[in-house]
N, C-alpha and C positions, 0 to 999 in steps of 0.2 A: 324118632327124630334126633333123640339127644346123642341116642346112643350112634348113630351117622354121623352127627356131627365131631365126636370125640374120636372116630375113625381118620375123619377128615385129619382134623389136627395133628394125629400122631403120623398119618400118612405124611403128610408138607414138613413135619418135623424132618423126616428121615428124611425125605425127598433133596431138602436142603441143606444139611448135615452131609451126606454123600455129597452137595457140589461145594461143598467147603464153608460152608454159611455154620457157625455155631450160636444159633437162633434161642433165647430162652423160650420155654415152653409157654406162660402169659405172653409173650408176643407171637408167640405164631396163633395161639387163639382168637388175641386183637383182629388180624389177619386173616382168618377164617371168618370172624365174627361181622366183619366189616365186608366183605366178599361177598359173604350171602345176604346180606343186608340189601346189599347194590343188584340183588338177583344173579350174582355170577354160579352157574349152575356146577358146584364141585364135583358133584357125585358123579357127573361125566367125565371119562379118561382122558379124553381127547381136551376138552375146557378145562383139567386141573393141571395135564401138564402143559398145556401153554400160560397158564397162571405163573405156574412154577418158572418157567422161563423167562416168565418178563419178571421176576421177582427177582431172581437172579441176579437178571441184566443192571436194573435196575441199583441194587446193592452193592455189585461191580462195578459203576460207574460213582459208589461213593466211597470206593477203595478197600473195602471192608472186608476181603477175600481172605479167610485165615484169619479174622477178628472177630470179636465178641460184636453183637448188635445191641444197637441203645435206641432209646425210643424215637429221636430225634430222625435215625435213621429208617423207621418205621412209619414215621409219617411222613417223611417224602416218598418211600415205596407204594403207600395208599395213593397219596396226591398224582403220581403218574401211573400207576396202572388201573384207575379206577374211572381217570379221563381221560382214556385214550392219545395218551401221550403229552395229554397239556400238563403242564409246568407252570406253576406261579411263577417263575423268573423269565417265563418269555418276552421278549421285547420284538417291536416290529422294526426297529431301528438301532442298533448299536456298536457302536465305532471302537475297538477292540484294541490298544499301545501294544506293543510290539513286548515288551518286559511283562506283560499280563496275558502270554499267549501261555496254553498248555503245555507245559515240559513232558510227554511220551518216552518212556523205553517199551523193546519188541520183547515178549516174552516168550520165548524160547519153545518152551515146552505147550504153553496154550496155543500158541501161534496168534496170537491177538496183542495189541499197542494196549497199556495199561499206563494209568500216572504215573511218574517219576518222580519219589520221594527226595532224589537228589536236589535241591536248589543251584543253579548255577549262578555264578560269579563274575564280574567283569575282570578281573585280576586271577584268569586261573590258572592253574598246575603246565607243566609244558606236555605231560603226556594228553589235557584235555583236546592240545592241535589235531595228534594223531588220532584219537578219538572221532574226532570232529568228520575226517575226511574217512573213518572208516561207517561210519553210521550214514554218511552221503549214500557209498559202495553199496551197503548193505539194504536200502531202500531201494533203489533201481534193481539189483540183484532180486528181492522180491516179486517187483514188477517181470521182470524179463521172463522168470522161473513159471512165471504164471503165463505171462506171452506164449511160451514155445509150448507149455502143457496140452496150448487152446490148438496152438496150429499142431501138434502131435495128432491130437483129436479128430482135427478137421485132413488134415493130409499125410494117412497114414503112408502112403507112398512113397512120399518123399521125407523121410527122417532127417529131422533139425537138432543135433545136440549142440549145449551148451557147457563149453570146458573152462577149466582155469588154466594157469600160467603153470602149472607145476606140472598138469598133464603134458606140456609142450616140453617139458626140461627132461622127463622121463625119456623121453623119444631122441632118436640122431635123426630123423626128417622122419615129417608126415606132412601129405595135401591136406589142408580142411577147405573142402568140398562143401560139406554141409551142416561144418562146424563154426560155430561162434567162437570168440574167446572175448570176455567181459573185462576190462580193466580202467584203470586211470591214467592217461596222455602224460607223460611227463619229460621234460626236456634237463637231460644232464650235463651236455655242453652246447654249443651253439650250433642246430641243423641236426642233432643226435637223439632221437627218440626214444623212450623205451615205454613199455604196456607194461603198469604194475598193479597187482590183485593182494588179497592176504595170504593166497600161497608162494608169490613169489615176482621174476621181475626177469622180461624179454625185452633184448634189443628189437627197432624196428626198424626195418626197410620200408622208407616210401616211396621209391624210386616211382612205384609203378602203381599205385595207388589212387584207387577211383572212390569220391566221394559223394556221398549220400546228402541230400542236403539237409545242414547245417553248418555252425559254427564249432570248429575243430579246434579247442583253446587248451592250451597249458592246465591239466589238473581235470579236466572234465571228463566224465566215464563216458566209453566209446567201446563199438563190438567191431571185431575185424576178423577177417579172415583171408587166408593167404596160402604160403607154404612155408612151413618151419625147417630149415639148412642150418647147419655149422652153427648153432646156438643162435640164429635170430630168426627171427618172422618177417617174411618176406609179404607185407600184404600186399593182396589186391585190392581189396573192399574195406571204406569205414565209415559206419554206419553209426547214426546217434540211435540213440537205446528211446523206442519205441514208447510213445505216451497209456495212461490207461485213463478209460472211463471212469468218473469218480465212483458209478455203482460199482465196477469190480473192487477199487483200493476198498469199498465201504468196509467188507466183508471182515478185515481182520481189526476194524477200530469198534464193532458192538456199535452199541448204543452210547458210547463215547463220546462228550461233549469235545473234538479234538479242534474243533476253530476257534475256542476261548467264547467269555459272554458269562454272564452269571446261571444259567440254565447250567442243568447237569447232563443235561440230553443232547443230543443233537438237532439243533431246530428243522434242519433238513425234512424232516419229518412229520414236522407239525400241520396238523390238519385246519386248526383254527388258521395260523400264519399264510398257508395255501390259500386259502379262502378270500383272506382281508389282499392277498396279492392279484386273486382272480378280479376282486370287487372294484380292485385301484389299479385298470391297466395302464393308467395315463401316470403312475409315478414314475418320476425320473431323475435322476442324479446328472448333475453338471460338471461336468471334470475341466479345471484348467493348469496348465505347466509354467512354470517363470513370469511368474505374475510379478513383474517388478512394479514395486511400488515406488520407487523412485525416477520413473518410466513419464516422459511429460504427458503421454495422451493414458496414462494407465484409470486413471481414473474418470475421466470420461468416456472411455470404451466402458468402463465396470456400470455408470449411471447409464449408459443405452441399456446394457445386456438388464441390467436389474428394472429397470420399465418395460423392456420385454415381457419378462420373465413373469412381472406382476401380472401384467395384463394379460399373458400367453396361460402358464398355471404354474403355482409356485411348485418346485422343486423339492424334492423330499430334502437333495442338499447341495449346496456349494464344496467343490474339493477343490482348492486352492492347494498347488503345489509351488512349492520354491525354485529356486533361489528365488527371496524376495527384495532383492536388492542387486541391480544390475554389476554392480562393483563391490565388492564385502571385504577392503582394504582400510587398515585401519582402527582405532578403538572409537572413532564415533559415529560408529555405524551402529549402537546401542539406541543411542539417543536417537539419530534418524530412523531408525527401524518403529523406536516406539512413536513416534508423531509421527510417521505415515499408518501406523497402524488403528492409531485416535482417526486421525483423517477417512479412513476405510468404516471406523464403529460409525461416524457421523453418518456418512453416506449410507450405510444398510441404515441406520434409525430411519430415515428419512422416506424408509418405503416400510411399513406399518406390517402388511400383509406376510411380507417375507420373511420380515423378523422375527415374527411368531409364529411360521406355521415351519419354516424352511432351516437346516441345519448349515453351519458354517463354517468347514471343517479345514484346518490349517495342518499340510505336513511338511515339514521344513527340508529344505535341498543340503546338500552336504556340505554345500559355501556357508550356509544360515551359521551365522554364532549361536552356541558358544562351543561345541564340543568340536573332536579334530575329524578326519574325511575317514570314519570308520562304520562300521556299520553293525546292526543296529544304533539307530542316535535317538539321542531324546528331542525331545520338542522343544521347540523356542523357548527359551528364559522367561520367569513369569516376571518380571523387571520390566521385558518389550511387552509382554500379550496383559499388564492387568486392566487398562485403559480400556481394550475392549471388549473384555471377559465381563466387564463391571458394567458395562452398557451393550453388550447385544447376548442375553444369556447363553442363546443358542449355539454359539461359538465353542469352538470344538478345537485344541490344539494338542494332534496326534505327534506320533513318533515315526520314524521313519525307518523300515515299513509301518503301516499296521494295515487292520481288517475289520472292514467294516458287515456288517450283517442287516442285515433288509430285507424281512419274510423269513423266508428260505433259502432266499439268493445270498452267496458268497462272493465278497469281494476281497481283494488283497490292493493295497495301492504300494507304490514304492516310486521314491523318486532318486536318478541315478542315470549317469548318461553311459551306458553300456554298451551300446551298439558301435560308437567308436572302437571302444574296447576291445570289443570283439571281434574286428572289422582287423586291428592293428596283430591281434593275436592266432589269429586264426589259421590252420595250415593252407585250408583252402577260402578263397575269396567268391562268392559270390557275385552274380548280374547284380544292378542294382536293383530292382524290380523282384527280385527273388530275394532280398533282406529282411522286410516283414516276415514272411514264410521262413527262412533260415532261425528266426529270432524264436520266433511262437513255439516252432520245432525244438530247439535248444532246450528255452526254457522249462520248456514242458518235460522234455524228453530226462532232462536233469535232473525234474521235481527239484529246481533250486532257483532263487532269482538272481542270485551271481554265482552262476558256471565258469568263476575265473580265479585266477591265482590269488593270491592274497597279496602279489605285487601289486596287481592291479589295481585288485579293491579288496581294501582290508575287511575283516568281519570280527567282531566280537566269539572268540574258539566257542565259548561256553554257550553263546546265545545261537549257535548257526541255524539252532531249530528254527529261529524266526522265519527262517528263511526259506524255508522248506514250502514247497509246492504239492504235497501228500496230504489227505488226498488232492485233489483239481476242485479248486475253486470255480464261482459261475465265472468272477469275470477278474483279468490281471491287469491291471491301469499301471504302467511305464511312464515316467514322465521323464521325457531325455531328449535331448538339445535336439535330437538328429528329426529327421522328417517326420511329420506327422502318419500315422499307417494305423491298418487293423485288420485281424486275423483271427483266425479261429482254427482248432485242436483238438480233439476229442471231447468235445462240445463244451470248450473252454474259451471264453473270448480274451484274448491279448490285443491291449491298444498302447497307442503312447499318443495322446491330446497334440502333442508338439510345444514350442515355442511360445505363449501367449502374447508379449511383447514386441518379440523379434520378426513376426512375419505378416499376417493380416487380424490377428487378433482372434484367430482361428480357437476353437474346444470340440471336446466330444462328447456329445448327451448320450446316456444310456439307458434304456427304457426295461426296467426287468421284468417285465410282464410277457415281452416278446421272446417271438425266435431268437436263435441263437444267432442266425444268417442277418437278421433286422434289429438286433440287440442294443447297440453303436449305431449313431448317425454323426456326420461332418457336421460342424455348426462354425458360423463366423457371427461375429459380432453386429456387422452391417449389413447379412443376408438372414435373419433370424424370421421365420412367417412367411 
């Protein structure tokens, strides 16, 4: 037995040594030792290299590839592969700032999303811009490369290549027929298009150009095809760049904790979190948009919904989005912002049940003081929110976006009226009734939640990862002036709640225990049961 055992060991030594793990010899023992303890059967080939694989994983999700290992990192290697993927830092609940998301680079050679030891900056470098819009390129470019492999696969008959800008400059005219070309929309004088990639950069003809739906904006990557004459591309066809199922994106992030959250794993996965979600199909999250608090029926619309709500079942949580101030002119709109905020802690005290069991989550609209209409922003000044931080604990004041986490289910909330934007930017205009759909499509298709110029809406160059919709979240909450709507993507739900002030007091409950199809419901304030 001993002499098996010391087999074992020198075996997972070298096993792990080849994938790059430089393991001291007492911890791969610890390891062996603790394995069979748990009855994991080594001496089987098949159970030691799957051992070995989630060892791996595991130690590559605490960046250690090419480092020495310490014992610290040995004991969360045991604590996840010994319970089947639980994690002491799983949480059923956790609400995620936008500056505490995961920073990712693509690693080349692995073909797998690995930490990014870089820290980024609000004040960065001018090449971070460039940067910025080439790491967008290069994520969709992933996606699509994987799209056309599947449809290769499936429709050998009809061959789909996917080219760049440099192949179209080689040539004096070619049809693509059944070619793609990948790039980013960009406008150099006024009505003058051109399609630009890393290899290079074509004029466009839209004369005759049929569109696929979505929203066609300045800066966002698009696949067209056409016919290339006299150095430009004549297209016919433009097409947004095809959504993916989060199982396929899963593939190149591992075991990757890549949504943020104190877990080093991805909870996606969690077997206990599945379970406590099957048990609680009745949780639900309460989304509202322009909660103006300065609004004269705002607070008694909020004491209906909140005596509902007690009575009905409390809520895992309140997402209150901004602007929370109908007019945000002026410097004393500090002082009113904090005493309608006091006024709002009073009112939730007042219902016992929901202040204790239900979360209260604040993400500030891009009017909210103090910072200017860029994005990522931080959260309301602790100046307005300590009054109700200090009396309702549960209160929650995120940054704008973040991401909140619940079971398994992925959310992203963002509050930002886009859909004008896009509406104003756009080559082609949609029905009305065909804008939800346009939007969902967009977004999705961009893996970004502003597909727009940085005229439009600025972003933070360094932070753009916030932004990123890679992989597909369960559910995308918009919250934006424009009508309230809800859609769904590659089994991604996109909503925008609407207006909460400005129209009938109207939100959208979301049940994540359900279908995708039944996810979202309408809810109003006076139709609530």
């Amino acid at each position: 037995m001993a002499n098996t055992k010391e087999k074992i060991k020198k075996k997972l030594q070298n096993d792990l040594k080849l994938s790059g793990f430089n393991i001291r010899r007492e911890f791969c023992s610890q390891l062996v030792d603790k394995f069979l303890e748990a009855h994991v059967d080594l001496a089987s080939n098949e159970i030691f290299n799957e051992t070995v694989r989630n060892i791996c994983s595991t130690l590559e999700t605490q960046c250690q590839a090419g480092h020495s290992i310490e014992q610290e990192h040995i004991n969360r290697t045991l604590e996840v592969c010994l319970h089947s993927g639980y994690d002491r830092n799983e949480t059923i609940c956790n609400v995620i700032n936008a500056f505490d998301f995961p920073k990712l680079y693509y690693n080349q050679d692995r073909k797998i999303y690995l930490p990014d030891p870089q820290k980024s900056i609000l004040l960065a470098e001018p090449e971070v811009k460039s940067k910025m819009f080439l790491e967008r390129y290069s994520k969709v470019l992933q996606r699509i490369k994987r799209v056309v492999a599947h449809t290769l696969l499936k429709e050998e008959q009809h061959h789909l290549s996917l080219q760049t800008v440099d192949y179209l400059l080689t040539l004096s005219e070619v049809t693509l027929e059944r070619t793609l070309v990948l790039g980013a929309l960009l406008q150099v004088t006024d009505g003058k298009y051109v399609l630009e990639d890393p290899t290079g950069i074509v004029q466009l003809d839209l004369a005759h150009a049929k569109y696929h739906p979505g929203f066609f904006v300045e800066n966002c990557i698009v696949l067209v095809n056409g016919y290339y004459e006299d150095k430009v591309l004549h297209v016919s066809t433009m097409i947004m760049p095809t959504g993916e199922d989060y199982i396929d994106s899963r593939l190149t992030f591992g075991n990757l904790n890549y949504f943020g959250g104190p877990s080093l794993l991805s909870l996606k996965d969690s077997k206990r979190l599945k379970k406590h979600l099957q048990e609680n199909p009745g949780g639900m999250f309460v989304f509202l948009s322009d909660v103006w608090l300065d609004h004269p029926q705002t607070f008694s619309k909020l004491e209906k919904l909140f005596e509902q709500m007690e009575q009905f079942s409390p809520p895992v949580a309140f997402v209150f989005m901004g602007n929370f101030m109908s007019k945000s002119h002026g410097m004393e709109i500090l002082n009113d912002l904090k005493k309608h905020f006091k006024r709002l802690a009073e009112l939730i005290e007042k219902y016992d049940i929901l202040a204790e069991q239900s979360k209260f989550i604040f993400v500030p609209g891009l009017a909210d003081p103090c910072t200017p209409h860029i994005v990522p922003r931080f959260e309301l000044p602790k100046c307005v929110t300590e009054d109700i931080e200090r009396t309702v604990p549960n209160a929650i004041f995120a940054t704008n976006p973040c991401r909140i986490q619940y079971c398994t289910k992925e959310i992203v909330v963002f509050r930002a009226d886009i859909v004008a934007k896009l509406l104003q930017g756009s080559l082609h205009k949609p029905r009305q009734e065909d804008i939800p759909k346009c939007v969902t499509k967009t977004i999705i298709g961009q893996g970004h939640l502003t597909p727009l110029s940085l005229n439009a809406l600025n972003v933070h160059w360094d932070f753009d990862y916030c932004m990123s919709l890679y992989p597909l979240p369960d559910l995308v909450v918009i919250g934006d002036k424009s009508e309230a709507y809800k859609d769904h993507y590659k089994n991604c739900v996109v909503t925008n709640p609407g207006q909460f002030c400005a129209g009938d007091f109207s939100f959208k409950m979301y049940f994540p225990a359900n279908e995708v199809e039944d996810a979202v419901q309408d809810c109003a304030v006076d139709v609530i049961g």
